[in-house]
mmCIF entry with sequence, helices, sheets and N, C-alpha, C, O atoms, coordinates in Angstrom:
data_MODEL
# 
_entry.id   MODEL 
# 
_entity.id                         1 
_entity.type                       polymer 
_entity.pdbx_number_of_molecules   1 
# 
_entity_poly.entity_id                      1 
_entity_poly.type                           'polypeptide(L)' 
_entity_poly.nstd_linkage                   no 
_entity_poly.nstd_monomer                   no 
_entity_poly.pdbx_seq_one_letter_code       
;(UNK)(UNK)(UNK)(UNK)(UNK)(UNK)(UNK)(UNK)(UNK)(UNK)(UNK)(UNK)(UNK)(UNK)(UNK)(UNK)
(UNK)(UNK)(UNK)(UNK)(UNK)(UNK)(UNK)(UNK)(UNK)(UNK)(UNK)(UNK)(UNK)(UNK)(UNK)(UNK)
(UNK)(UNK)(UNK)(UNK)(UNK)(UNK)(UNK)(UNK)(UNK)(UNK)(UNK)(UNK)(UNK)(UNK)(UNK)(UNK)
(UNK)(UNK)(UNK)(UNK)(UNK)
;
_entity_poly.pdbx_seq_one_letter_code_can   XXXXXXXXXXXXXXXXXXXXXXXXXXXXXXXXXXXXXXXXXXXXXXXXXXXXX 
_entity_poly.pdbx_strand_id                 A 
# 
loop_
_entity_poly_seq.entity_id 
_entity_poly_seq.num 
_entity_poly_seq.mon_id 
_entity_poly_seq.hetero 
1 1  UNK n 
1 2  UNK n 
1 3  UNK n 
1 4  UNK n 
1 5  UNK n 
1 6  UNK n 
1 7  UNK n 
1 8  UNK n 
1 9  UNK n 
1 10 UNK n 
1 11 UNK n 
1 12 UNK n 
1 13 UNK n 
1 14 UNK n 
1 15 UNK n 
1 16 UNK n 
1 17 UNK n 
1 18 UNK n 
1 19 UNK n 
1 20 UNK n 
1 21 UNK n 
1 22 UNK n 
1 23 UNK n 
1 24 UNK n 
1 25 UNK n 
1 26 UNK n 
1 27 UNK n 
1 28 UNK n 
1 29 UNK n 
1 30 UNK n 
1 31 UNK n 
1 32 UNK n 
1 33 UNK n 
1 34 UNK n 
1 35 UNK n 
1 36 UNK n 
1 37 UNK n 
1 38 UNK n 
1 39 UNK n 
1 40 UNK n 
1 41 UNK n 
1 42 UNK n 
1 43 UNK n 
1 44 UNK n 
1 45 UNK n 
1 46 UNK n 
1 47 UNK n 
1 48 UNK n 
1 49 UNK n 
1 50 UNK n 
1 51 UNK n 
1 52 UNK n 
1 53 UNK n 
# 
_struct_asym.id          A 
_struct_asym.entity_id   1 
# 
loop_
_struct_conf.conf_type_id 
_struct_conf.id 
_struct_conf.pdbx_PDB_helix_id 
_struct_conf.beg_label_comp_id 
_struct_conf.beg_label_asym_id 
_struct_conf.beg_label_seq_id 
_struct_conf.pdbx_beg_PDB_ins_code 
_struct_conf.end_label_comp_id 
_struct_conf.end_label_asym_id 
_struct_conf.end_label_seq_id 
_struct_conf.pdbx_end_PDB_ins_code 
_struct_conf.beg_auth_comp_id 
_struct_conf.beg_auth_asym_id 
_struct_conf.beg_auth_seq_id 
_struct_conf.end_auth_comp_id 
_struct_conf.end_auth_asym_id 
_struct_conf.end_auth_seq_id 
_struct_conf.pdbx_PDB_helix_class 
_struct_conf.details 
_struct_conf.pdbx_PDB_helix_length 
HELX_P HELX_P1 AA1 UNK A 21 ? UNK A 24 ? UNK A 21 UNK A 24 5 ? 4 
HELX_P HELX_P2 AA2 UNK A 26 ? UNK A 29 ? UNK A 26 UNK A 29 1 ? 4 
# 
_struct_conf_type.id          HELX_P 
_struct_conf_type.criteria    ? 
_struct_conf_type.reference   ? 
# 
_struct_sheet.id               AA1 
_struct_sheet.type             ? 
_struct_sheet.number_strands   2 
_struct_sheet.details          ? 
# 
_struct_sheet_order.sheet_id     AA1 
_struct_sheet_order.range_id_1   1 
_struct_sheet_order.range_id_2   2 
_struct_sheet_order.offset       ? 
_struct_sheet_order.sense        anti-parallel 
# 
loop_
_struct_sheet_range.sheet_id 
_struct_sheet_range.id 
_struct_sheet_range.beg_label_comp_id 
_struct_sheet_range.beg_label_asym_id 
_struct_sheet_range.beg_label_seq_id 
_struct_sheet_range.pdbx_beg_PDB_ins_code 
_struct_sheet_range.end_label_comp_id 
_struct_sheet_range.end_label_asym_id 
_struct_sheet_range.end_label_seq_id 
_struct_sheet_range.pdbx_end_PDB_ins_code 
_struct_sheet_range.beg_auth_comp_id 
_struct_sheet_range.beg_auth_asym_id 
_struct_sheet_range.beg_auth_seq_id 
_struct_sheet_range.end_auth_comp_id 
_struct_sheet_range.end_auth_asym_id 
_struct_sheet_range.end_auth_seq_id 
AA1 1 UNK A 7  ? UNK A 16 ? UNK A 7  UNK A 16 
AA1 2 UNK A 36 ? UNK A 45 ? UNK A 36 UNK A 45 
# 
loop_
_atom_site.group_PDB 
_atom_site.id 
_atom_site.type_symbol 
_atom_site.label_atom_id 
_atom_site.label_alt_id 
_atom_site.label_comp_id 
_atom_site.label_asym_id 
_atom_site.label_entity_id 
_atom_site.label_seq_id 
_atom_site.pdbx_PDB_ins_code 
_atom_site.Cartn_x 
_atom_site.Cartn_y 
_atom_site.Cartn_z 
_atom_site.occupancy 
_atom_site.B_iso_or_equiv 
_atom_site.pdbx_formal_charge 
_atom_site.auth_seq_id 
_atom_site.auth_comp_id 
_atom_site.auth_asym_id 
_atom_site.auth_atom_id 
_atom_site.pdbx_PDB_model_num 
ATOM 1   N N  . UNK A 1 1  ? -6.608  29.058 18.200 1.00 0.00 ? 1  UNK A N  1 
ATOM 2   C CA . UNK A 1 1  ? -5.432  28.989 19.043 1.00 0.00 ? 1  UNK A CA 1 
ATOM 3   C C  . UNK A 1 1  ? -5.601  27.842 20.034 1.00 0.00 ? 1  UNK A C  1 
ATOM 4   O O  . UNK A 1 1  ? -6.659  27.699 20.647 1.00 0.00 ? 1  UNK A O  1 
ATOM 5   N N  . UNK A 1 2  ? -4.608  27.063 20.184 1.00 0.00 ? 2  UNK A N  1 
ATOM 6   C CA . UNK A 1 2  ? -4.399  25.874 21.141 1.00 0.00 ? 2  UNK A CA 1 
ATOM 7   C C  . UNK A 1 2  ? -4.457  26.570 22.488 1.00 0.00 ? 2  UNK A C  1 
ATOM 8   O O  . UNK A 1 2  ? -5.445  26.327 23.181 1.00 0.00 ? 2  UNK A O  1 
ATOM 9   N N  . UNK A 1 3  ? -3.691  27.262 22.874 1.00 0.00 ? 3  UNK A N  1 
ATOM 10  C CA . UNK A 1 3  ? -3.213  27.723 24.163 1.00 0.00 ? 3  UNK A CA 1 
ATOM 11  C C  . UNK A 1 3  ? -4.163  29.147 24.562 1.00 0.00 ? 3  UNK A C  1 
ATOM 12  O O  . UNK A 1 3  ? -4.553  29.663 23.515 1.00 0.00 ? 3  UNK A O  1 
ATOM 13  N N  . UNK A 1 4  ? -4.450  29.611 25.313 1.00 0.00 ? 4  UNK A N  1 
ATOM 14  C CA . UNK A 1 4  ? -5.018  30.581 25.662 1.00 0.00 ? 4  UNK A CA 1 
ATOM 15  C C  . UNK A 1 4  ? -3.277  31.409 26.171 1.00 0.00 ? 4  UNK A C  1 
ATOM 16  O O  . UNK A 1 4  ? -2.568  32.279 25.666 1.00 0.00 ? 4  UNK A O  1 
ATOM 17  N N  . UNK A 1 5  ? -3.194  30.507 27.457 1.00 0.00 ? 5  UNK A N  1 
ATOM 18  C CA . UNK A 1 5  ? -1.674  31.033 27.708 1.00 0.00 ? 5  UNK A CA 1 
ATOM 19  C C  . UNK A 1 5  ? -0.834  29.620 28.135 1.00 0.00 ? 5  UNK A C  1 
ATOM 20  O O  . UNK A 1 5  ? -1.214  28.456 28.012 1.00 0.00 ? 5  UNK A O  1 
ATOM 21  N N  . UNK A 1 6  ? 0.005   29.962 28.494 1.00 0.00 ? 6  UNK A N  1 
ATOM 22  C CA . UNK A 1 6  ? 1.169   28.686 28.991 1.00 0.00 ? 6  UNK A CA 1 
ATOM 23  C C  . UNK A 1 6  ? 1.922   29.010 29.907 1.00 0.00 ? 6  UNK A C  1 
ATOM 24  O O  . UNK A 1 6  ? 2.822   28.233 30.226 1.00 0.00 ? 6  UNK A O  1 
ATOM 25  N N  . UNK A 1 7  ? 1.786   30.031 30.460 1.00 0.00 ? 7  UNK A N  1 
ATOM 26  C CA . UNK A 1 7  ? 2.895   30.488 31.237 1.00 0.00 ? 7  UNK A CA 1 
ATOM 27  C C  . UNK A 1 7  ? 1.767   31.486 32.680 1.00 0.00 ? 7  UNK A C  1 
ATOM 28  O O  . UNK A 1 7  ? 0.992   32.380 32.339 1.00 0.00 ? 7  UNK A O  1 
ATOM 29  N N  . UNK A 1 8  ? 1.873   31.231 33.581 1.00 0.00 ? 8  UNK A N  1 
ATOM 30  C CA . UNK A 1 8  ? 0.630   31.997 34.141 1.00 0.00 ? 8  UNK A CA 1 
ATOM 31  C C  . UNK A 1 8  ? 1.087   32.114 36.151 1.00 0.00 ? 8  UNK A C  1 
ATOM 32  O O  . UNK A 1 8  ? 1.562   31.118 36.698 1.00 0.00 ? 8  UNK A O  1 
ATOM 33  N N  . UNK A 1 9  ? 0.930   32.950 36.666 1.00 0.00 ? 9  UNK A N  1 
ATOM 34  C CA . UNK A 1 9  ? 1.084   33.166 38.117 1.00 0.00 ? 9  UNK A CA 1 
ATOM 35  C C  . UNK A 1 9  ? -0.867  33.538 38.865 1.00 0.00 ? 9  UNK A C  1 
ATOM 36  O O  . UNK A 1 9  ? -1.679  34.334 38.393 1.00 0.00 ? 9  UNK A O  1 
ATOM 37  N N  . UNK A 1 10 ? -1.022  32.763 39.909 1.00 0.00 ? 10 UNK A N  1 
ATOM 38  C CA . UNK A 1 10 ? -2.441  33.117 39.950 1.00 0.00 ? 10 UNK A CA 1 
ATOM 39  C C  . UNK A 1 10 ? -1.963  33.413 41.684 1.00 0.00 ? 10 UNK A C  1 
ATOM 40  O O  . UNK A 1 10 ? -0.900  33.144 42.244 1.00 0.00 ? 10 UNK A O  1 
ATOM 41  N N  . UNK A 1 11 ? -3.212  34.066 42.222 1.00 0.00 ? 11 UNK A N  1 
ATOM 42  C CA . UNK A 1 11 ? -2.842  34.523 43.602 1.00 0.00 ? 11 UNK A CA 1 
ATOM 43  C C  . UNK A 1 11 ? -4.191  34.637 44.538 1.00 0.00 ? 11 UNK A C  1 
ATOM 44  O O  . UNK A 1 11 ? -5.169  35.236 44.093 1.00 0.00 ? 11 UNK A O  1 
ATOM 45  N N  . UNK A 1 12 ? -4.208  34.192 45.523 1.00 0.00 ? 12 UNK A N  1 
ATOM 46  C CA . UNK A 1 12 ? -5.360  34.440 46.179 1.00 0.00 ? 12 UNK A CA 1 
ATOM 47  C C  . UNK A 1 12 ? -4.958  34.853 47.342 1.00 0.00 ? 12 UNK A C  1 
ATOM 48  O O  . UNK A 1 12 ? -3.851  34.418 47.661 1.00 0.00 ? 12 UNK A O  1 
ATOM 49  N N  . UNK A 1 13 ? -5.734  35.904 48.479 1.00 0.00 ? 13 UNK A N  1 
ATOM 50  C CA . UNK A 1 13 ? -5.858  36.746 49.291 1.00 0.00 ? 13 UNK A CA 1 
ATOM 51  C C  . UNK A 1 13 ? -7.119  36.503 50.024 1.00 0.00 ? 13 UNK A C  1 
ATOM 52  O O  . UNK A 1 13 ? -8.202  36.236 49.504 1.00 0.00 ? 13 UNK A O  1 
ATOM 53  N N  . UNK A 1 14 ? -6.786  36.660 51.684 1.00 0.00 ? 14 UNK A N  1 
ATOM 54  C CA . UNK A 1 14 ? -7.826  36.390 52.195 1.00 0.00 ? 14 UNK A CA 1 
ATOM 55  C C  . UNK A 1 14 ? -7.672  36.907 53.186 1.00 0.00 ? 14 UNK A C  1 
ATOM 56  O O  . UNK A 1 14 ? -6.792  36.299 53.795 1.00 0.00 ? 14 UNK A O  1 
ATOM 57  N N  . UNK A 1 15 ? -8.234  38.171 54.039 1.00 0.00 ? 15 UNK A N  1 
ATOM 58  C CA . UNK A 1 15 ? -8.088  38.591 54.926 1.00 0.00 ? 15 UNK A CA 1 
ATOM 59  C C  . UNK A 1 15 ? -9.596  38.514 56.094 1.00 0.00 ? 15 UNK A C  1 
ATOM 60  O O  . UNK A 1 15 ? -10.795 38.592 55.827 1.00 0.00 ? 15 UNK A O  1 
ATOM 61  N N  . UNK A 1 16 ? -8.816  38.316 57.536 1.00 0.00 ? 16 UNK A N  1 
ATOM 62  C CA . UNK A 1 16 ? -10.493 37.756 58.167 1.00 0.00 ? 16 UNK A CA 1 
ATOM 63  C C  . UNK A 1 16 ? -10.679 39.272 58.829 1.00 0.00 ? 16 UNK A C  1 
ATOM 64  O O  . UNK A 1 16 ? -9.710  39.091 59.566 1.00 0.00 ? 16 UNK A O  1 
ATOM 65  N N  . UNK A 1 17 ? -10.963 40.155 59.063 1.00 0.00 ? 17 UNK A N  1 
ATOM 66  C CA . UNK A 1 17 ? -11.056 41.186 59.901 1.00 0.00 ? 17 UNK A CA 1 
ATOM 67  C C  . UNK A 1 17 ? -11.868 41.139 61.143 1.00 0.00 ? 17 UNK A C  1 
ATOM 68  O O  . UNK A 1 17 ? -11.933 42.249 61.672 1.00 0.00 ? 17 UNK A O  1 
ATOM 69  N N  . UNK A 1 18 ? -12.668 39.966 61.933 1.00 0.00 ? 18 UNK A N  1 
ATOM 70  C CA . UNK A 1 18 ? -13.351 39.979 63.365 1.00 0.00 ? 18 UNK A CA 1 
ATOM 71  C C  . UNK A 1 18 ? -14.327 40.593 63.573 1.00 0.00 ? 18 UNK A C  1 
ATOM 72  O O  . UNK A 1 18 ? -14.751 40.374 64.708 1.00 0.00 ? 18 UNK A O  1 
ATOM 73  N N  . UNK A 1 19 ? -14.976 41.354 62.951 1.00 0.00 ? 19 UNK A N  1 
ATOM 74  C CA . UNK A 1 19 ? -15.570 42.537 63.528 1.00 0.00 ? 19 UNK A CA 1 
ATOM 75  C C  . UNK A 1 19 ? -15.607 43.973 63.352 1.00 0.00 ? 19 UNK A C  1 
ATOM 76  O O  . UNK A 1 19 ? -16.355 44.797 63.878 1.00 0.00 ? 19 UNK A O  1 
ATOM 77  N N  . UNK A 1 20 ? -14.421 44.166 62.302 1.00 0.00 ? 20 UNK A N  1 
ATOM 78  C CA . UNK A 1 20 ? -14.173 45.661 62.541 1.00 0.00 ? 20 UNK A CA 1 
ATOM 79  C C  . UNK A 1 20 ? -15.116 46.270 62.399 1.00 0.00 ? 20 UNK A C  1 
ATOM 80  O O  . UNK A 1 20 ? -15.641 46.688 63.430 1.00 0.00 ? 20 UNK A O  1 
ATOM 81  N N  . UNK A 1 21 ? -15.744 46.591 61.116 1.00 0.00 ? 21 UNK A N  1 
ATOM 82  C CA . UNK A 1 21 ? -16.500 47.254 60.708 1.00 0.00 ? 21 UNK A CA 1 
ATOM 83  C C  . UNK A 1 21 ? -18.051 47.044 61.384 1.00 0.00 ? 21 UNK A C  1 
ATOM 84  O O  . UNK A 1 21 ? -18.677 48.025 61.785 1.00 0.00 ? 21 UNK A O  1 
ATOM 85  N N  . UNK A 1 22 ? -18.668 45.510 61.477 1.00 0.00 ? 22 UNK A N  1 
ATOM 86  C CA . UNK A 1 22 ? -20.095 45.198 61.484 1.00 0.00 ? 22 UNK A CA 1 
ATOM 87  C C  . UNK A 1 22 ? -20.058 45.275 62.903 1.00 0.00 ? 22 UNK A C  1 
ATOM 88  O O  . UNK A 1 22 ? -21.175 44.939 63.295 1.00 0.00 ? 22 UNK A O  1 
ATOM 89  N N  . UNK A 1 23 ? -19.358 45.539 63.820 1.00 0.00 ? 23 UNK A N  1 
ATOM 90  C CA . UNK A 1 23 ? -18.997 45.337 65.718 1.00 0.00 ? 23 UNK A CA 1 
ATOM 91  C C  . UNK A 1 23 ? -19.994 46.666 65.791 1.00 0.00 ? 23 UNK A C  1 
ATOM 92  O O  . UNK A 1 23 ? -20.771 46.552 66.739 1.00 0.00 ? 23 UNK A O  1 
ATOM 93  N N  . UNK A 1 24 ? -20.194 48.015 64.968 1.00 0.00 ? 24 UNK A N  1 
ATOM 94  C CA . UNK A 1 24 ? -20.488 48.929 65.562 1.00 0.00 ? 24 UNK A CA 1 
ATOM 95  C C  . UNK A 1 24 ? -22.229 49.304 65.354 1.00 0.00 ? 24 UNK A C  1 
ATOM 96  O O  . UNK A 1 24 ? -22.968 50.211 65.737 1.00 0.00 ? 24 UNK A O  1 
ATOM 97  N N  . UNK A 1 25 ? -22.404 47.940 64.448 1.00 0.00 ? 25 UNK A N  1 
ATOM 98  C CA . UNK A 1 25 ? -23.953 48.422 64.381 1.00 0.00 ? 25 UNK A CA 1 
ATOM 99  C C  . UNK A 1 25 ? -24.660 46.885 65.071 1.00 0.00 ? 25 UNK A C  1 
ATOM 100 O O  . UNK A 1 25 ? -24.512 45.693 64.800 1.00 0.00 ? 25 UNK A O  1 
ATOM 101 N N  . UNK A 1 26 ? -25.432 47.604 66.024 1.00 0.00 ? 26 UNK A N  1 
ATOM 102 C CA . UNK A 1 26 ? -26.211 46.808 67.102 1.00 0.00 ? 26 UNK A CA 1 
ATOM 103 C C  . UNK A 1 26 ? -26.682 45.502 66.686 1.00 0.00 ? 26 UNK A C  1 
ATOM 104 O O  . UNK A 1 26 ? -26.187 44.410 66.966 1.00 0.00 ? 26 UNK A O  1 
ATOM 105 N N  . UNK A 1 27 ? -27.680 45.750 65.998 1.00 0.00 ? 27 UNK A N  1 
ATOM 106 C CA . UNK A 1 27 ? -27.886 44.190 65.322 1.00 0.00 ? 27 UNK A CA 1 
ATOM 107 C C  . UNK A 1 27 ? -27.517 43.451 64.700 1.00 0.00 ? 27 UNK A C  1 
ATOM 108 O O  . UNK A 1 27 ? -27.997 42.325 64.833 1.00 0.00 ? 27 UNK A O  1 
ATOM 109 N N  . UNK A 1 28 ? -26.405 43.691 63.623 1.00 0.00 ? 28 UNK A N  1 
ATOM 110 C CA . UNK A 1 28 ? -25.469 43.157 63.197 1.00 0.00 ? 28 UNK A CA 1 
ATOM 111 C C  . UNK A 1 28 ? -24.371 42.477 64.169 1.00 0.00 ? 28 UNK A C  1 
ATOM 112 O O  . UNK A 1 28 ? -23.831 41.436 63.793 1.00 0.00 ? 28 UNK A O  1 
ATOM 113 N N  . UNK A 1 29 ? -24.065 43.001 65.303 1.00 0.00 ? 29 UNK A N  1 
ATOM 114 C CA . UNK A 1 29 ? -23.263 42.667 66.503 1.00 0.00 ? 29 UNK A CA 1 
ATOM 115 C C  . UNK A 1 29 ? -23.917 41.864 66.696 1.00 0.00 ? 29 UNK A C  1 
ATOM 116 O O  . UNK A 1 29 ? -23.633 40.887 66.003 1.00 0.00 ? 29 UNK A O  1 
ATOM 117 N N  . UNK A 1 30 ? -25.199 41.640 67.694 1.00 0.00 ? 30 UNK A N  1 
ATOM 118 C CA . UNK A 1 30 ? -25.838 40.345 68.002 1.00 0.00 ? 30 UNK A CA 1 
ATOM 119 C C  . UNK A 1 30 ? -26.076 38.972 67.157 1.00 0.00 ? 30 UNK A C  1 
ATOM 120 O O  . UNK A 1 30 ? -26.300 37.870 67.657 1.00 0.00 ? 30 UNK A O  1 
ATOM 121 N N  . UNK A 1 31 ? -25.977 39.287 65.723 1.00 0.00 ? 31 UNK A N  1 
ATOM 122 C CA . UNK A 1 31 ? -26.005 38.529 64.651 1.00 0.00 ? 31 UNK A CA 1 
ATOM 123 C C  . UNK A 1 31 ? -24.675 38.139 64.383 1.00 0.00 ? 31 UNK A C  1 
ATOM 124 O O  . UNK A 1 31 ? -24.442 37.879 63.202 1.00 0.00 ? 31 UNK A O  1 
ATOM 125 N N  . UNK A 1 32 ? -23.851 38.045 65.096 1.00 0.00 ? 32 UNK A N  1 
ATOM 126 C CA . UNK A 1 32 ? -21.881 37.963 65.027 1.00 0.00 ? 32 UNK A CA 1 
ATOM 127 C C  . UNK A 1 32 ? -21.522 37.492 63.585 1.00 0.00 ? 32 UNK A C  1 
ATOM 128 O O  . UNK A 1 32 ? -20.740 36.614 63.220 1.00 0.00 ? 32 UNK A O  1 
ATOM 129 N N  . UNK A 1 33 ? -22.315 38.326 62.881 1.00 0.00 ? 33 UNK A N  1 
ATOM 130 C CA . UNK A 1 33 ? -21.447 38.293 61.821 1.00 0.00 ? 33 UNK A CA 1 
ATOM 131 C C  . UNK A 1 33 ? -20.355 38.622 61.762 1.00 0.00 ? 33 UNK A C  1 
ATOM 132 O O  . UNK A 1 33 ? -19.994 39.396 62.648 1.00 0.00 ? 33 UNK A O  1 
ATOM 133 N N  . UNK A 1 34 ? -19.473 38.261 60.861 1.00 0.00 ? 34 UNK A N  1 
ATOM 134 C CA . UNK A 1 34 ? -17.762 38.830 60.357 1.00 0.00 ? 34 UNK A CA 1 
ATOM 135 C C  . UNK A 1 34 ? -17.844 39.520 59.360 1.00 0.00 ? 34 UNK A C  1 
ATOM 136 O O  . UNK A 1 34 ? -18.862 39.413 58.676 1.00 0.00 ? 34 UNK A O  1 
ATOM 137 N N  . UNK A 1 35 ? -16.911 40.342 59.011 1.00 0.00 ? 35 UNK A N  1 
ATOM 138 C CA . UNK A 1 35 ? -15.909 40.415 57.945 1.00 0.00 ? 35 UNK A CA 1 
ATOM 139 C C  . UNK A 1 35 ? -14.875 39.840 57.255 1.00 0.00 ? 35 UNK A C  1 
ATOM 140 O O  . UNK A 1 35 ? -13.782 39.671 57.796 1.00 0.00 ? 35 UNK A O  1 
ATOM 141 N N  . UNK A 1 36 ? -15.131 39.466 55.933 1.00 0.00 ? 36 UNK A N  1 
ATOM 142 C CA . UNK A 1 36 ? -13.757 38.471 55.001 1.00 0.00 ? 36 UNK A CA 1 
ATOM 143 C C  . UNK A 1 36 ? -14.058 39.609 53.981 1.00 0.00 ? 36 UNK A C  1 
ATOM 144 O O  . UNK A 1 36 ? -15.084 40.215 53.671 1.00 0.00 ? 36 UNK A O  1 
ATOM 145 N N  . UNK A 1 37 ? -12.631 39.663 53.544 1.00 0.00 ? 37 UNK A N  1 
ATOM 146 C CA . UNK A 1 37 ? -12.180 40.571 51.850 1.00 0.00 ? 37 UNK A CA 1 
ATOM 147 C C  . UNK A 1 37 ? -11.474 39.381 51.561 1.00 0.00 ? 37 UNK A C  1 
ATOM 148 O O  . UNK A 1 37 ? -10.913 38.574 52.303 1.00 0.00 ? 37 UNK A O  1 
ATOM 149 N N  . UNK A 1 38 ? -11.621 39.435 50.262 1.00 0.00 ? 38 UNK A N  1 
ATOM 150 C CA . UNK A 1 38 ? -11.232 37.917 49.091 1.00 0.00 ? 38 UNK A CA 1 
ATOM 151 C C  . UNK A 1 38 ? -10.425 39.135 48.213 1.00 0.00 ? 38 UNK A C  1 
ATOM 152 O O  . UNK A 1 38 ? -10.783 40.305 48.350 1.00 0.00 ? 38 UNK A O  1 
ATOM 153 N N  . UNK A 1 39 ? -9.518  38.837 47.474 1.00 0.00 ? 39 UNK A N  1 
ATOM 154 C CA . UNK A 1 39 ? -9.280  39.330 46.235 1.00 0.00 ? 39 UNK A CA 1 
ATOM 155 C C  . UNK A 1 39 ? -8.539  37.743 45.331 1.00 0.00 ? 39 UNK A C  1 
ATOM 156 O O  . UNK A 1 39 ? -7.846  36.937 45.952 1.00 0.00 ? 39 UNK A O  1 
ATOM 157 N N  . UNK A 1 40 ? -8.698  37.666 44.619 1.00 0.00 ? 40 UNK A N  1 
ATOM 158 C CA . UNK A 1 40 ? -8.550  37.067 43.602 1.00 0.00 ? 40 UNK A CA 1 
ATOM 159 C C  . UNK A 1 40 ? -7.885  37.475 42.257 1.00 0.00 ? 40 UNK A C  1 
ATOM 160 O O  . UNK A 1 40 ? -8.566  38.160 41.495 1.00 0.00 ? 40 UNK A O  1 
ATOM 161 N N  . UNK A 1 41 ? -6.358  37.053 41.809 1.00 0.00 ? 41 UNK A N  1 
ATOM 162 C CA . UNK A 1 41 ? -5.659  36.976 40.129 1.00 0.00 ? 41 UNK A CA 1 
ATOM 163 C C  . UNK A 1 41 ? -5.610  35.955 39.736 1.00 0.00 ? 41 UNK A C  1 
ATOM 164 O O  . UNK A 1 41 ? -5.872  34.869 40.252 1.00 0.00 ? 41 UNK A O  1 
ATOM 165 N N  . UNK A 1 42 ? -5.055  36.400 38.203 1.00 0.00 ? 42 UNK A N  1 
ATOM 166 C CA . UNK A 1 42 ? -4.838  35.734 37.260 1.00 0.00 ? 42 UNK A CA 1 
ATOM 167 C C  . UNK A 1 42 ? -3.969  36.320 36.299 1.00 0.00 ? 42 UNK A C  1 
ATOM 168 O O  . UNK A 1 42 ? -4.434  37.179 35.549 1.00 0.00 ? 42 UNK A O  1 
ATOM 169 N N  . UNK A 1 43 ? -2.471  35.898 36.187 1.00 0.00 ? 43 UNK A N  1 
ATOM 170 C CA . UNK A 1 43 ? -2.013  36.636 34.826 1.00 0.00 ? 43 UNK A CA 1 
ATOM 171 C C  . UNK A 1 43 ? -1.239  35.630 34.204 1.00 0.00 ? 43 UNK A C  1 
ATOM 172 O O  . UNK A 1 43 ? -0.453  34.781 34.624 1.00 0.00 ? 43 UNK A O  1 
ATOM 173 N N  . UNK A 1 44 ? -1.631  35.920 33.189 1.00 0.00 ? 44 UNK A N  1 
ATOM 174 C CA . UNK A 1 44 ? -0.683  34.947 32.094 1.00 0.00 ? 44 UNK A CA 1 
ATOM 175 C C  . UNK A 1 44 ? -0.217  35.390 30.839 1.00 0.00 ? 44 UNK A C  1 
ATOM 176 O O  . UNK A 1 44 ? -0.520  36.529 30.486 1.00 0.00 ? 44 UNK A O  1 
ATOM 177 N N  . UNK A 1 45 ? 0.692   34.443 29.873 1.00 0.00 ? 45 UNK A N  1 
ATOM 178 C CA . UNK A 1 45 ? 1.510   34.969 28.954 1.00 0.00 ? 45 UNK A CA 1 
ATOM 179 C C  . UNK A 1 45 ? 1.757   33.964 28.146 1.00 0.00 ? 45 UNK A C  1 
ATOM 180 O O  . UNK A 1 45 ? 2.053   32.921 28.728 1.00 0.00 ? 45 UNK A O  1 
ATOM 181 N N  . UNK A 1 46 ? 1.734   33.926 26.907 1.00 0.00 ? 46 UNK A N  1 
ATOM 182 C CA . UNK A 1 46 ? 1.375   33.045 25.763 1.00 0.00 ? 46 UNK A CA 1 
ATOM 183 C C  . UNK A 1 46 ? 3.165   32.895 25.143 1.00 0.00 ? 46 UNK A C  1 
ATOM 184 O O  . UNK A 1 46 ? 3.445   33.666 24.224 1.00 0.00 ? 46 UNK A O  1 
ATOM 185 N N  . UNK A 1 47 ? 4.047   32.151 25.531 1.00 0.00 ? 47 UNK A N  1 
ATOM 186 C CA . UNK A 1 47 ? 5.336   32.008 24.849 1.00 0.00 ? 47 UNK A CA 1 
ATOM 187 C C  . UNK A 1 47 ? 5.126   32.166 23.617 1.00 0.00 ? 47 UNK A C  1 
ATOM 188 O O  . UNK A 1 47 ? 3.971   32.218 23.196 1.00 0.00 ? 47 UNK A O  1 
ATOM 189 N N  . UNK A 1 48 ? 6.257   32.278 22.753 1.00 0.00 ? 48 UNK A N  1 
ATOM 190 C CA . UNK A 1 48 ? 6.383   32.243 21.465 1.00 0.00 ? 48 UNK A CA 1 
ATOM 191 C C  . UNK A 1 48 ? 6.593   31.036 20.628 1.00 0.00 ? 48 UNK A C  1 
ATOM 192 O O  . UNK A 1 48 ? 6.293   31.095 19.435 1.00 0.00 ? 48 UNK A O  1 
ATOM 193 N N  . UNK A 1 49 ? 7.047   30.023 21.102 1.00 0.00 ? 49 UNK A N  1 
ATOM 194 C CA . UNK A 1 49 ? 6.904   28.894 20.605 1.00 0.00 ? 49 UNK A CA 1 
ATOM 195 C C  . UNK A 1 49 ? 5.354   27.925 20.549 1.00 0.00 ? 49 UNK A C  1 
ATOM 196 O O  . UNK A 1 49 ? 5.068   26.985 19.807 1.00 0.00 ? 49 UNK A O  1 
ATOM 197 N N  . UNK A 1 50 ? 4.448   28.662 21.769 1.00 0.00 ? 50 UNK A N  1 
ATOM 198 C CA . UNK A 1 50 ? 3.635   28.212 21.639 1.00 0.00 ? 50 UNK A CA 1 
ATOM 199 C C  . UNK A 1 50 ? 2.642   29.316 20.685 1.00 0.00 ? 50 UNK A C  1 
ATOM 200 O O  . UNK A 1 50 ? 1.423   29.487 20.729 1.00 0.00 ? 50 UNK A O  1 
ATOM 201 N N  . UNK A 1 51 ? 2.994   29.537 20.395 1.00 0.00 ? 51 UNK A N  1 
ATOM 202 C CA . UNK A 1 51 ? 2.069   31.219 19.566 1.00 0.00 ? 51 UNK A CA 1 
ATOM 203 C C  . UNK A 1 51 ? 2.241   30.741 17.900 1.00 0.00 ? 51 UNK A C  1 
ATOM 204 O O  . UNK A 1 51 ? 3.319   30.635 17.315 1.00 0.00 ? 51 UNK A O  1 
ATOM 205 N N  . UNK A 1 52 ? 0.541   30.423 17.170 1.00 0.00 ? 52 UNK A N  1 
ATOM 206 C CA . UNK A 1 52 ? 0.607   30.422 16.113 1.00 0.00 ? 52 UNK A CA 1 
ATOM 207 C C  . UNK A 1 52 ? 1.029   31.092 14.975 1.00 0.00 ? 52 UNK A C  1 
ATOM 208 O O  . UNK A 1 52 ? 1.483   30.511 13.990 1.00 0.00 ? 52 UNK A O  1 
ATOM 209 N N  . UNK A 1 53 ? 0.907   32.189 15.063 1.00 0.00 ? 53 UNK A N  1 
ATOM 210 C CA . UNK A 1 53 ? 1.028   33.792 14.701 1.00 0.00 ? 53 UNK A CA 1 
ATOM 211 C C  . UNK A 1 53 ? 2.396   34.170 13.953 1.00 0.00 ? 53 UNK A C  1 
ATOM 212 O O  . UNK A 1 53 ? 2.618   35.335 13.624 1.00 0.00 ? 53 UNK A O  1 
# 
C-alpha cells in the first residue's frame, strides 16, 4: 500500500498545573519541581480513491 492514510486530524494537549500535586511533599517543594500532562493523537482515514483494494 502507497498510503498508510491521506486524510488525518492530529492533536496535542498540554496542561501546566504549578504545583498541585508535588507542592505537598517537602522535598519535592524545595526541588520546585512542576507538573505537565501531555496527551498526544493521531487519527486517520485512507479515502477510497486512494485505497488499492
Amino acid at each position: 500500500m502507497e498510503f498508510i492514510n491521506d486524510e488525518y486530524a492530529s492533536w496535542d494537549l498540554t496542561y501546566n498545573m504549578n504545583g498541585l500535586i508535588l507542592n505537598s511533599i517537602p522535598l519535592i517543594k524545595k526541588l520546585k519541581w512542576r507538573e505537565v500532562v501531555t496527551f498526544r493523537g493521531l487519527f486517520g482515514n485512507l479515502t477510497n480513491k486512494n485505497n488499492p483494494i
